[in-house]
C-alpha positions in Angstrom: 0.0 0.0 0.0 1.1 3.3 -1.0 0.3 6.5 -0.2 0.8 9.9 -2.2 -0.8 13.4 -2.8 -3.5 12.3 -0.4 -4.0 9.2 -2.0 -3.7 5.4 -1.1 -2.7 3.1 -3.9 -4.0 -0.8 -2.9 -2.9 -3.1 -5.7 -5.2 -2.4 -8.2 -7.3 0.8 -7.2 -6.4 4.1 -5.7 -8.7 5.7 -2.9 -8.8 9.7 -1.8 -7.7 9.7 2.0 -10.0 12.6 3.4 -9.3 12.4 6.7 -5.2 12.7 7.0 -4.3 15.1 9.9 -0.7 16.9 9.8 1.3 16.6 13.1 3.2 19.6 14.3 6.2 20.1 11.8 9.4 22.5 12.3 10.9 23.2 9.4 14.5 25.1 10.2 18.1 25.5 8.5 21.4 24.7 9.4 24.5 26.0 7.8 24.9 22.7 5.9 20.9 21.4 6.0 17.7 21.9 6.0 16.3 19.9 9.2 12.3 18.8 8.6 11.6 17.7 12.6 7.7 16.1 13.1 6.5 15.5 16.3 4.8 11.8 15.9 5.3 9.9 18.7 3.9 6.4 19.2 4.6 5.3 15.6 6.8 2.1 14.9 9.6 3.4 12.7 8.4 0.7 9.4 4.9 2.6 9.6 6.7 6.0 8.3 7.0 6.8 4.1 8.8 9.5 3.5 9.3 10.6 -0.4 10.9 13.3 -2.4 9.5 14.4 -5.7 11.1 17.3 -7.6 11.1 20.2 -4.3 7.9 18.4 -2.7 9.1 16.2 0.8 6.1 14.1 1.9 5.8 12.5 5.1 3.2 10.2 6.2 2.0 7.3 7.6 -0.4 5.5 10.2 -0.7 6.1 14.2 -2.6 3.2 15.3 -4.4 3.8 18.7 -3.1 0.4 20.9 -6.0 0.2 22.9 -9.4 -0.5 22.7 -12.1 1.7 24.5 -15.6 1.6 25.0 -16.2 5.5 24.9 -13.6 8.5 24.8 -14.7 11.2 28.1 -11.8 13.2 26.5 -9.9 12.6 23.0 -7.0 14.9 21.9 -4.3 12.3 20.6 -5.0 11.8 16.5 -4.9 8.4 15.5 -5.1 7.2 12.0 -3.4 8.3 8.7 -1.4 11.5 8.8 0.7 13.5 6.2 2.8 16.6 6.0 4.0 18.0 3.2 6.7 20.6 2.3 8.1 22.4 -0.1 12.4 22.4 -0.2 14.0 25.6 -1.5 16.1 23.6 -3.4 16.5 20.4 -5.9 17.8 17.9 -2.9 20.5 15.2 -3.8 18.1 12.3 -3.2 21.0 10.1 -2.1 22.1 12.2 0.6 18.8 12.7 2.5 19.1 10.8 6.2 16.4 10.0 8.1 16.0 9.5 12.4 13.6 9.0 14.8 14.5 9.6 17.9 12.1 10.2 21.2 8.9 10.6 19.7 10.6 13.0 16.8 11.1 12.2 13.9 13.7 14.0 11.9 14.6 14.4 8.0 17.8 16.6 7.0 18.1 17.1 3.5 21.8 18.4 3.2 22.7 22.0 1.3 24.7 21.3 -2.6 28.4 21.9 -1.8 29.7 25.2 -3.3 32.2 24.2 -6.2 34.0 26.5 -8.3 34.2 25.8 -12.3 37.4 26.1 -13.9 37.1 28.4 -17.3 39.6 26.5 -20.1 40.3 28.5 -23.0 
């Protein structure tokens, strides 16, 4: 199963996901990155798909609520397919992206294009 745009992709068929939620997302640069940092805890690492098309970084998945209840009195934690999406000021070397999760964060650093200088030949 795949997901993208909004969209899960089951074998044969693809399905509109209406109700994704987007966890809180920090998106901040360092002198050599830029650092995408969602706060998701309570997910199993395999139940993350992050993808890169073009400038467009999507990250999504599935929090599954662990227990069972008969009826909520209160209910703030989302459960259920979420997805963030954003947009990098820059073409990102695919290879180079690097992933973590780490305490209930889970972290993306796309790293800057190193500066090179071009030799003119006459």
């Amino acid at each position: 199963m795949t997901q993208d745009s909004g969209r899960v992709a089951n074998g044969r068929y693809t399905v509109r996901v209406q109700n994704a939620w987007r966890p809180p997302t920090d998106v901040y640069e360092t002198d050599g990155a830029l650092v995408v940092k969602v706060e998701i805890p309570g997910v199993a690492e395999q139940d993350f798909e992050i993808t890169i098309t073009g400038r467009r970084l999507v990250i999504s998945g599935t929090r599954a609520d662990p227990a069972s209840k008969l009826g909520y009195h209160n209910m703030e934690i989302r459960y259920g397919i979420f997805r963030t999406e954003i947009r990098v000021p820059w073409l990102p070397e695919e290879d180079a992206i690097e992933a973590s999760y780490e305490s209930g964060f889970l972290y993306v650093r796309l790293p800057k294009a190193q500066r090179r200088q071009v030799q003119v030949r006459s």
